[in-house]
C-alpha positions as CSV (number, residue, x, y, z in Angstrom):
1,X,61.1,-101.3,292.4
2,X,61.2,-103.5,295.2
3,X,62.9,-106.6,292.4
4,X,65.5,-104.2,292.0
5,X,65.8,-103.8,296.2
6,X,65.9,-105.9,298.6
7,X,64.9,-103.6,301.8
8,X,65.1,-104.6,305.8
9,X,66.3,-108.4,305.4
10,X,62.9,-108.9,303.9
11,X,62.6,-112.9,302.3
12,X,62.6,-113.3,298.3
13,X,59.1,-114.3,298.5
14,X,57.9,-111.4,299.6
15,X,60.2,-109.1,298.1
16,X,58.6,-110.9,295.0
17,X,55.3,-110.3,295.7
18,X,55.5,-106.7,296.7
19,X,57.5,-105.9,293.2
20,X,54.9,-107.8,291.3
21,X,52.0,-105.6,293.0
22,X,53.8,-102.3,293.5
23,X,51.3,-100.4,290.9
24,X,48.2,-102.6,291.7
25,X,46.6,-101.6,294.8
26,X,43.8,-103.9,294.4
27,X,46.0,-107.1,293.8
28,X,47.8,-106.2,297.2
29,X,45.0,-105.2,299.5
30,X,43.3,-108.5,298.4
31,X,46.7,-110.6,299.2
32,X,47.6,-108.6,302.2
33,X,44.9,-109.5,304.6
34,X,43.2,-112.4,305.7
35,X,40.1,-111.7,304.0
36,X,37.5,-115.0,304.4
37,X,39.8,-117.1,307.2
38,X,37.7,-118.7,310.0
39,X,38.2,-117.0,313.2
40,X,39.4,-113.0,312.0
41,X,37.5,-110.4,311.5
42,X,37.5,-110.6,307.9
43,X,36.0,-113.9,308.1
44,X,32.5,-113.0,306.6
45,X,34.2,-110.5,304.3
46,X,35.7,-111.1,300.4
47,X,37.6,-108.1,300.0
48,X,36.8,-104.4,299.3
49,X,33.5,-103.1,298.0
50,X,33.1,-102.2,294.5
51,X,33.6,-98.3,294.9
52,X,36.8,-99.3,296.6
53,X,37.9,-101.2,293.3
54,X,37.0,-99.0,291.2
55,X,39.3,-96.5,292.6
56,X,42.3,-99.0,292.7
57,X,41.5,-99.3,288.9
58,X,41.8,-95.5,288.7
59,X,44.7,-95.6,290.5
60,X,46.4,-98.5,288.7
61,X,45.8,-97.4,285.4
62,X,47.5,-93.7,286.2
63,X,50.7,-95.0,288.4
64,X,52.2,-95.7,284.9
65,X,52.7,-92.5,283.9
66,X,55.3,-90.3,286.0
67,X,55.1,-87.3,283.9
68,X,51.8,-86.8,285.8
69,X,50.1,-86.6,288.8
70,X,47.2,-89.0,289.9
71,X,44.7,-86.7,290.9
72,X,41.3,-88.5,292.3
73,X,38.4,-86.8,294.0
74,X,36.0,-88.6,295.7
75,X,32.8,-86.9,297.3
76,X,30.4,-89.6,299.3
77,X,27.8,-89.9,301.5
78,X,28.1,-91.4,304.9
79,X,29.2,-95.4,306.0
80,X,30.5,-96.1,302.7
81,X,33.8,-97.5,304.3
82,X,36.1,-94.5,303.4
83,X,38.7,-94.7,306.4
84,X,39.1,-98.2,305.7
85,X,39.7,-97.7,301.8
86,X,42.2,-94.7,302.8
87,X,44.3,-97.1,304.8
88,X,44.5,-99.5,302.4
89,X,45.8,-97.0,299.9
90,X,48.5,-96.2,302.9
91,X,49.6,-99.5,303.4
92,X,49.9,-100.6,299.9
93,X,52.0,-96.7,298.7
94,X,53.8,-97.3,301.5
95,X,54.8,-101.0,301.8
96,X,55.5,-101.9,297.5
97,X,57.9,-99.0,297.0
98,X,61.1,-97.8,299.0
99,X,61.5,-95.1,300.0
100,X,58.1,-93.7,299.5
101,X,57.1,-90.2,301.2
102,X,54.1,-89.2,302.4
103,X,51.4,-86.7,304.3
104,X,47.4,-87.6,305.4
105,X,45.7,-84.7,306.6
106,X,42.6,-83.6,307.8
107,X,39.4,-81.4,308.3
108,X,40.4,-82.0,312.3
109,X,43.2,-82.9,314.8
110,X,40.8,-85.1,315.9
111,X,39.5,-86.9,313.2
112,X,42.9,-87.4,311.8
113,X,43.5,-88.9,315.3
114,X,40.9,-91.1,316.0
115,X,39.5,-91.9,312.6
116,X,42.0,-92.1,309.7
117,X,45.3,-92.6,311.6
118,X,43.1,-94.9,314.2
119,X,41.8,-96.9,311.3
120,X,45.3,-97.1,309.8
121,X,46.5,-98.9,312.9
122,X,43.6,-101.7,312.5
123,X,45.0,-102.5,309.1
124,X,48.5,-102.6,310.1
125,X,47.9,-105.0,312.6
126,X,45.4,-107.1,310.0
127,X,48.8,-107.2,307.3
128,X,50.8,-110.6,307.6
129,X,54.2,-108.7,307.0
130,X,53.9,-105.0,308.4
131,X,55.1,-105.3,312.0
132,X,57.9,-107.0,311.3
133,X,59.4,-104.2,308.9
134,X,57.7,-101.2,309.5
135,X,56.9,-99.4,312.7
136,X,53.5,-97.3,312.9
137,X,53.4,-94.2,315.6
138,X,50.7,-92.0,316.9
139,X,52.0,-89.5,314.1
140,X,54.2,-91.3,311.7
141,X,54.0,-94.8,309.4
142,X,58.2,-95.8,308.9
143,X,60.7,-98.0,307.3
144,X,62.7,-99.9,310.5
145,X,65.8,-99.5,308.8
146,X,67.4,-96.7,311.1
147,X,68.9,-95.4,307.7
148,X,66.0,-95.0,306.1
149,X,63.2,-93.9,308.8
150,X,63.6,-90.1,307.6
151,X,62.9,-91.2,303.5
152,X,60.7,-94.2,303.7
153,X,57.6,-92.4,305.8
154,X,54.3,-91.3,306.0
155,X,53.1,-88.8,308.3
156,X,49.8,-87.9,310.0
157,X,49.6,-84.1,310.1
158,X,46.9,-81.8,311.0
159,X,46.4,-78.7,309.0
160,X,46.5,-74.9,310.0
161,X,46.3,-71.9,307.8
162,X,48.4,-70.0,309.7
163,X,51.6,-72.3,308.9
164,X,50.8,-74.3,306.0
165,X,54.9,-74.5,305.3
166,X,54.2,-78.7,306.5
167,X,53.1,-79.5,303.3
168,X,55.5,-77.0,301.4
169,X,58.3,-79.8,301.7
170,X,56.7,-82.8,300.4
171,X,59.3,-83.9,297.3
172,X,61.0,-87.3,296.5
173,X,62.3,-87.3,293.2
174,X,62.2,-90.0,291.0
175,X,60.2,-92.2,293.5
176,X,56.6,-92.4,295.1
177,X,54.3,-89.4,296.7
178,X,51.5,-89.6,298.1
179,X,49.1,-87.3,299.8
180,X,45.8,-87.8,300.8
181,X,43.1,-85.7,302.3
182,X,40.4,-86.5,304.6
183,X,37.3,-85.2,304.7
184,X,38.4,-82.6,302.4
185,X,35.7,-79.9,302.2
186,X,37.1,-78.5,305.2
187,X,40.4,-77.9,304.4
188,X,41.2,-74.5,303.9
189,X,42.4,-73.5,300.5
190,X,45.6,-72.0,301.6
191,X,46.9,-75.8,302.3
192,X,45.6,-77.2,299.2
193,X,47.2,-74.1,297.5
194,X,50.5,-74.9,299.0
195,X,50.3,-78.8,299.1
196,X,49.8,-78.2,294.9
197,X,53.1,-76.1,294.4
198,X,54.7,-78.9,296.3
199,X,54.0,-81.9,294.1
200,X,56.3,-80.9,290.9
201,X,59.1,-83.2,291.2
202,X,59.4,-84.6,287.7
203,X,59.9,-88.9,287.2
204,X,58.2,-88.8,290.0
205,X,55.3,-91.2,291.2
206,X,52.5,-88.4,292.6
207,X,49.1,-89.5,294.0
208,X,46.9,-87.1,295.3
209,X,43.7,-88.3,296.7
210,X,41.0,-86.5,298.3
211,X,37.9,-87.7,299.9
212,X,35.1,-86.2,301.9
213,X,31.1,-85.5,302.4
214,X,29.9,-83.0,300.0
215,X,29.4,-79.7,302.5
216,X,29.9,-77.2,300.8
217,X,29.1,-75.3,297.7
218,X,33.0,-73.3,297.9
219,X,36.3,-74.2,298.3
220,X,38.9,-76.3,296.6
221,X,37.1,-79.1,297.5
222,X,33.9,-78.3,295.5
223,X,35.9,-77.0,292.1
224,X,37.6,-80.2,291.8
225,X,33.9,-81.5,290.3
226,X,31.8,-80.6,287.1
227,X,31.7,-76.9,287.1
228,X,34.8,-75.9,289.3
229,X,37.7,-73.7,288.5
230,X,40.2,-77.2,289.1
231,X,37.9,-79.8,287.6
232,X,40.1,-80.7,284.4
233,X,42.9,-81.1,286.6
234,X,40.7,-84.1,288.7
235,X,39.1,-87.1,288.1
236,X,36.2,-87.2,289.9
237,X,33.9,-89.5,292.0
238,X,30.5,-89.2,293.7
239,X,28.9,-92.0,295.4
240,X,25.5,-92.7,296.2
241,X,25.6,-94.5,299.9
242,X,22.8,-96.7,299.2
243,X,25.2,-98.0,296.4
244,X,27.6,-99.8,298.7
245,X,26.9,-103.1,300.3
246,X,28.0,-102.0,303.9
247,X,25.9,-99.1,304.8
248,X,22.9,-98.9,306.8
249,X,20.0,-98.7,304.5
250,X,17.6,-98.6,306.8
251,X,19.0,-95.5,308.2
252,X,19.3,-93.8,305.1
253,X,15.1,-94.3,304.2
254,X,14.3,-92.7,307.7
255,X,16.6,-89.8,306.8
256,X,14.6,-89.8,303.1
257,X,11.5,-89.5,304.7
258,X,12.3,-86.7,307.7
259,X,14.5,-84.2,305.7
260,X,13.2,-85.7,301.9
261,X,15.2,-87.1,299.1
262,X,16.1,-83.8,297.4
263,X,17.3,-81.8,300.8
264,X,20.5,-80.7,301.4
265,X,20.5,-83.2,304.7
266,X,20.2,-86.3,302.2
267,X,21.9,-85.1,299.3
268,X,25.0,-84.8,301.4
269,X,24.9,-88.0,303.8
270,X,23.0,-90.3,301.5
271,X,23.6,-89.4,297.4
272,X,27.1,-88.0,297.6
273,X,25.6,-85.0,296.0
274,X,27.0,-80.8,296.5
275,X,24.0,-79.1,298.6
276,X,21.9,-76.5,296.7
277,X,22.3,-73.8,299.4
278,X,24.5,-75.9,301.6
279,X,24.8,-77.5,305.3
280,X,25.7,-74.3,307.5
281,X,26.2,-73.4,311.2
282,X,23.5,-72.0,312.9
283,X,25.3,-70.3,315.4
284,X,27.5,-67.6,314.5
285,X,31.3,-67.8,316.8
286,X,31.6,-64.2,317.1
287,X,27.8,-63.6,318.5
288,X,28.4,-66.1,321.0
289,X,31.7,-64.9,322.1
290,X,30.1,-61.4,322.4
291,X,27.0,-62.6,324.1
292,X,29.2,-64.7,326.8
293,X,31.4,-61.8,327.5
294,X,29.4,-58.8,327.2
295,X,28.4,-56.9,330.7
296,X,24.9,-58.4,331.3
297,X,22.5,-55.3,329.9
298,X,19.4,-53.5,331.9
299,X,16.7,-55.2,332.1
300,X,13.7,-53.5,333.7
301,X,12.0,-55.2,336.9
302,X,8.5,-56.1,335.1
303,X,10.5,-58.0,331.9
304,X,9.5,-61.3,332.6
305,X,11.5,-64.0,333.8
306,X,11.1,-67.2,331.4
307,X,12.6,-70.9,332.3
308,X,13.4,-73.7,330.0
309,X,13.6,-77.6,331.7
310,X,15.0,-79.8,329.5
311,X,14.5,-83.5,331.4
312,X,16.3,-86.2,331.4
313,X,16.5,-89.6,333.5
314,X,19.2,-91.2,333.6
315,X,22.5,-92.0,331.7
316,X,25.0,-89.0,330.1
317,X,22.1,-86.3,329.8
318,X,21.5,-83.8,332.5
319,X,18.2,-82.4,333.4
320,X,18.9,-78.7,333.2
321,X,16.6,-75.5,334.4
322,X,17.8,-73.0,332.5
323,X,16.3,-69.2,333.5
324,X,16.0,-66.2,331.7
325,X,15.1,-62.7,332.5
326,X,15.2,-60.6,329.1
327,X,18.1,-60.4,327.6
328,X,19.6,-61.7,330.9
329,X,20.6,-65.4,330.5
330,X,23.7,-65.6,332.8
331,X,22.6,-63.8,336.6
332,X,20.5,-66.4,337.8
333,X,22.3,-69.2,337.7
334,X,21.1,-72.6,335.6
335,X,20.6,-75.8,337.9
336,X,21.8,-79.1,336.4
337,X,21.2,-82.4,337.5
338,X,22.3,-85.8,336.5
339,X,20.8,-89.2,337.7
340,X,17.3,-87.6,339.6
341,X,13.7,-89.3,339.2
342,X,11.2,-86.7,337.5
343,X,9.6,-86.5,340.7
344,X,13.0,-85.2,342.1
345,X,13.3,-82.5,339.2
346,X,10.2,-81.6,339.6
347,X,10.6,-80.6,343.3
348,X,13.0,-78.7,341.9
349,X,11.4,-77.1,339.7
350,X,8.9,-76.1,342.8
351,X,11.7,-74.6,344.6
352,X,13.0,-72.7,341.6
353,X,9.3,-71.1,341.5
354,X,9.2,-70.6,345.1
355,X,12.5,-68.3,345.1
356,X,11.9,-66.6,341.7
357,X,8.7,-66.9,341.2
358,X,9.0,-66.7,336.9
359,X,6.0,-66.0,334.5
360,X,6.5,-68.7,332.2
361,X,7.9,-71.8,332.6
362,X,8.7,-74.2,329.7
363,X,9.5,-78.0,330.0
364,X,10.3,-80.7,327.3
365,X,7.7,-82.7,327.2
366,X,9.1,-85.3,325.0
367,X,9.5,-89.0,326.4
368,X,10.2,-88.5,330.4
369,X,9.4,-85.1,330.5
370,X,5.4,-85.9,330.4
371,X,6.0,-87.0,333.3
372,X,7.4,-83.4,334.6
373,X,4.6,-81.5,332.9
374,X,2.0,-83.6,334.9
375,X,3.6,-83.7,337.9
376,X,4.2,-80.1,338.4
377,X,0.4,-79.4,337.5
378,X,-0.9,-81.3,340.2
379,X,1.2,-79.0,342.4
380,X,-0.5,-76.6,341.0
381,X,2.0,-75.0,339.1
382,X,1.3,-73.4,335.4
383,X,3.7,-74.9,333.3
384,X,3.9,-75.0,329.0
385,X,4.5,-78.2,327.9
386,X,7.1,-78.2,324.7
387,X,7.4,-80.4,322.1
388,X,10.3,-80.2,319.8
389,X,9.2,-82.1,317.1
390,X,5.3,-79.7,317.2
391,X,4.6,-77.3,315.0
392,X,6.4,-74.0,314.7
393,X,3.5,-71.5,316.5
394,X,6.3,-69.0,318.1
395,X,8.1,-67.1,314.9
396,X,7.4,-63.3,315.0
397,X,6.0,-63.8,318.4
398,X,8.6,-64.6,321.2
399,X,11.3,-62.8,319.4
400,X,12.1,-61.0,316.2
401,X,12.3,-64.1,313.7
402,X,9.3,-62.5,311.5
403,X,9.7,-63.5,307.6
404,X,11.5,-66.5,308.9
405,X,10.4,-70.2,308.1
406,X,10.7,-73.0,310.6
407,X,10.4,-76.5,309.9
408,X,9.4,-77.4,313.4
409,X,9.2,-75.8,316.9
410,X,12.6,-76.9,317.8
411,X,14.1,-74.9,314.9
412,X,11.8,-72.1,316.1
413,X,12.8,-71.7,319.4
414,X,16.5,-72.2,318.2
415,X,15.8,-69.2,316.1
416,X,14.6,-67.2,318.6
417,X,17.5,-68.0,320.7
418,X,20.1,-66.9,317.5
419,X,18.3,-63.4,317.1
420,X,18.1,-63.0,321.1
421,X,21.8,-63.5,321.2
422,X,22.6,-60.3,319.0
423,X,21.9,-58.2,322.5
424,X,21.2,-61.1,325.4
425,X,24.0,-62.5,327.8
426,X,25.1,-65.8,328.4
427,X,27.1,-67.6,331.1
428,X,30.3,-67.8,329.7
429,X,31.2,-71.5,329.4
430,X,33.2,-73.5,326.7
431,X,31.0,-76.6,326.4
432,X,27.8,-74.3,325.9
433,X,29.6,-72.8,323.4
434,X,30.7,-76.0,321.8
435,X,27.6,-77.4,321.9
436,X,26.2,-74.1,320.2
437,X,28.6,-74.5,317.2
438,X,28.0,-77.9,316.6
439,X,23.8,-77.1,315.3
440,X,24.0,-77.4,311.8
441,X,21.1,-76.4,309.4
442,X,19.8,-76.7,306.4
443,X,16.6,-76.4,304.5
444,X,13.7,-78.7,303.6
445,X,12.0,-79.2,300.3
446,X,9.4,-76.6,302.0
447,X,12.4,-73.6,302.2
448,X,12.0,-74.1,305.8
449,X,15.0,-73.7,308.1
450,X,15.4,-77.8,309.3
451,X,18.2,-78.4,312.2
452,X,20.4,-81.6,312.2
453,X,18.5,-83.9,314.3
454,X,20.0,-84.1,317.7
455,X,20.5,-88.3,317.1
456,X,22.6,-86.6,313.7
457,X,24.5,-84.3,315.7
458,X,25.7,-86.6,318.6
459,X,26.8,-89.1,315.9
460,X,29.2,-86.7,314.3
461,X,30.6,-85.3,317.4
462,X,30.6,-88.1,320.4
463,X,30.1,-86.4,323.6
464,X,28.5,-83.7,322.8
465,X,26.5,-82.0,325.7
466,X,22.9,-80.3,324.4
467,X,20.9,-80.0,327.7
468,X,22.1,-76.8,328.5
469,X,21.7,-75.9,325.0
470,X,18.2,-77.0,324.6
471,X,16.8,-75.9,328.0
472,X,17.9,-72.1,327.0
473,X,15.9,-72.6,324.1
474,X,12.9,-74.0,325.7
475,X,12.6,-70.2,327.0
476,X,11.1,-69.0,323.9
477,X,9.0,-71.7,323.9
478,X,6.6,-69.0,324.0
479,X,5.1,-65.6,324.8
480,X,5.0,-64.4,328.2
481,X,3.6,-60.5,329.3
482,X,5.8,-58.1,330.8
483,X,4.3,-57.3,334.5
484,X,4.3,-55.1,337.4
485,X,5.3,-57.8,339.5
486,X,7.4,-60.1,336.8
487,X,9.8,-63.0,338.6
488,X,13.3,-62.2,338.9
489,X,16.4,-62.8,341.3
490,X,14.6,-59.8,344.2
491,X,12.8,-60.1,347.3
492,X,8.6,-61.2,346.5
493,X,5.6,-60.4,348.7
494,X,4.0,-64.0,349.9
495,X,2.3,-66.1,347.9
496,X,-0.4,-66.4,350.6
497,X,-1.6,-63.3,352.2
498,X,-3.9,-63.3,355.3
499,X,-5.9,-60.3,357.6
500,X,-5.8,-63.3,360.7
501,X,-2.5,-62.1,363.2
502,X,-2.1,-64.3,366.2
503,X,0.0,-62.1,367.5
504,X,-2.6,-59.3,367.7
505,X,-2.7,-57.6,371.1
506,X,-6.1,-58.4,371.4
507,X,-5.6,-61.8,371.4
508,X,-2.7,-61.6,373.8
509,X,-4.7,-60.7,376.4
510,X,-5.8,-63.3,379.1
């Protein structure tokens, strides 16, 4: 197309270069970018991995034939370099045919923000020609040609089912489409529904690409592969991450060996692979909207009072005590502190049993928090010393999780927690409940319930907050009696009581 055109001033070299590339995508990406020169980024690298090529070849051998759509699914485990491959398939649609139109969605606002469209921009700066003849927004990739800025253009657009009519527009007849989704699993089926109505113009260039971790067992996503209402409609990728030459393999055997090759964990993030019962919330959205805005129920003076102390040092991570009275979570209120010694949060702990004198009190004992355990013994204080990764010895015990199986006492005590919420209260607080809905769970090769590892979950979602989260949970760390004189937010009779009164009239007297 572009021998034909001669778009934005550009020189006959390249205008000859982009026209002899226009359907090869691997034949641009490997002359747009300075892969090998001394002193780039790209200095150590060759060019694309072999995954990457192999799509292009898809993609190559399809771009022929405008009677129909290009229609590549690719399901992968983690750090196999899919942003990057994504933005090179941008960049070459884009830049070897005029007048090319263009959506990349989604699961997130955020990740089409800060990974896909971020990674986009690192590319476009890396291309020897871009800047000078195309301009690249926060939203929008674009021709300069004022003329042209409205038909030659991609845009970055974040999804919503309630007004999927953004990607009802998307035609360009007798020209290039293209439409890509990110992380694709998520995307609700109502946009892919719509997005496929759109893409009938006929002599029309149509590539529809799709990429994403394996979640889920429904959804568009999932019938695009062996098996799926869609699948003769899509050809169809899954790659193992250990396959690729940029991952971290040594990450990949320590997930093998804590969650085991056939769980749901690795089959997702490492082999590419569709979970057999798939990767699921643990939290449900409604039960903590209901638990944070429910009036605090009755609780009866002798329920004990349980607190959780989750301990941290220094850095991001808050030490948090965390109490809980029944099904009363959210009256006495949780004390957080950020920066404090252990000798510090343990003082505080002292006060905490001073004032409300509680029957059981549970702290993490993991790394720091030894120190906390010990510390409040020698002050004589009876304390339960918690740890995470222990064995599960609390289910059917602190709470009504009977005929429930736990990998570990972390997922325990996290189950507790989930059937407490049903009925309890809880402070009502938006990064609680963020952090709530970002626990994931799925199940080992024992049929145990197995939580995303909290190293897992604050690589997916960077600055998540968990010590609020985790210290609630540390009180169902275990069983605790109800009592005649439980701890609660009321006045207490002394802890020392003594017949000797100095004030006694008989020892007034002279």
């Amino acid at each position: 197309m572009l021998d034909k055109v001669n778009p934005l001033g550009m020189d006959s070299g390249l205008v000859d270069w982009l026209a002899s590339v226009t359907d090869d995508p691997l034949a641009f990406t490997l002359g747009a970018y300075p892969w090998g020169e001394p002193g780039t980024v790209l200095e150590k690298f060759d060019g694309p991995d072999q995954w990457s090529r192999d799509l292009f070849a898809q993609i190559k051998a399809g771009v022929i034939d405008t009677t129909r759509a290009i229609q590549i699914a690719t399901a992968s485990g983690h750090g196999i370099g899919k942003s990057a491959t994504v933005a090179w398939i941008i960049l070459w649609a884009f830049c070897t045919f005029p007048d090319t139109r263009g959506v990349v969605t989604a699961n997130t606002e955020a990740q089409l923000k800060t990974k896909t469209w971020s990674e986009l921009g690192k590319w476009y700066n890396l291309c020897w020609f871009t800047r000078e003849h195309f301009t690249l927004t926060a939203t929008a990739l674009l021709s300069k040609d004022p003329d042209r800025e409205r038909t030659w253009r991609i845009d970055a657009i974040a999804w919503s089912e309630k007004n999927p009519t953004a990607f009802a527009g998307l035609h360009n007849q007798g020209k290039r489409i293209i439409l890509i989704f990110d992380e694709a699993s998520e995307i609700h089926d109502m946009i892919w529904e719509t997005a496929e109505g759109a893409l009938t113009d006929a002599d029309t260039q149509i590539i529809w690409l799709v990429f994403g971790n394996p979640t889920r067992n429904s959804g568009r996503f999932r019938e695009c592969f062996a098996g799926g209402l869609h699948h003769e409609h899509w050809q169809c990728r899954q790659i193992d991450s250990r396959s690729v030459a940029v991952t971290n393999k040594d990450r990949f055997d320590k997930w093998i060996r804590t969650y085991g090759i056939d769980s749901d964990f690795v089959r997702i993030r490492v082999l590419g692979q569709f979970p057999r019962r798939g990767e699921m919330e643990f939290f449900s959205s409604i039960e903590i909207d209901e638990a944070m805005t429910r009036e605090v129920p009755y609780v009866d003076r002798s329920t004990p009072l349980a607190v959780g102390v989750d301990v941290a040092r220094f850095g991001r991570n808050n030490s948090v005590i965390f109490p809980r009275k029944g099904r009363d979570a959210r009256t006495i209120e949780r004390r957080s502190y950020n920066g404090i010694a252990t000798t510090e949060l343990t003082n505080n702990v002292f006060q905490v049993f001073t004032q409300y004198h509680p029957d059981g009190i549970f702290v993490d004992g993991g790394g720091v928090g030894g120190g906390v355990v010990d510390q409040c013994r020698e002050r004589r204080l009876y304390v339960t010393e918690v740890q995470f990764g222990g064995k599960d010895d609390i289910t059917g015990i602190v709470f009504d999780t009977m005929g429930e199986r736990y990998a570990n006492k972390r997922a325990a005590m996290y189950g507790a927690l989930r059937a407490w919420l049903r009925t309890g209260a809880i402070p009502p607080d938006h990064e609680l409940k963020k952090a709530m809905l970002a626990i994931k769970y799925t199940h080992n090769t024992k049929d145990q319930i197995q939580l995303m590892s909290k190293e897992d979950l604050l690589d997916d979602n960077p600055g998540l907050v968990l010590d609020d989260l985790d210290a609630l949970a540390l009180t169902f760390g275990g069983p605790i009696a109800k009592s005649a004189i439980a701890g609660g937010d009321f006045p207490h009779d002394d802890l020392v009581v003594s017949e000797y009164d100095p004030y006694a009239p008989e020892r007034m007297v002279a």
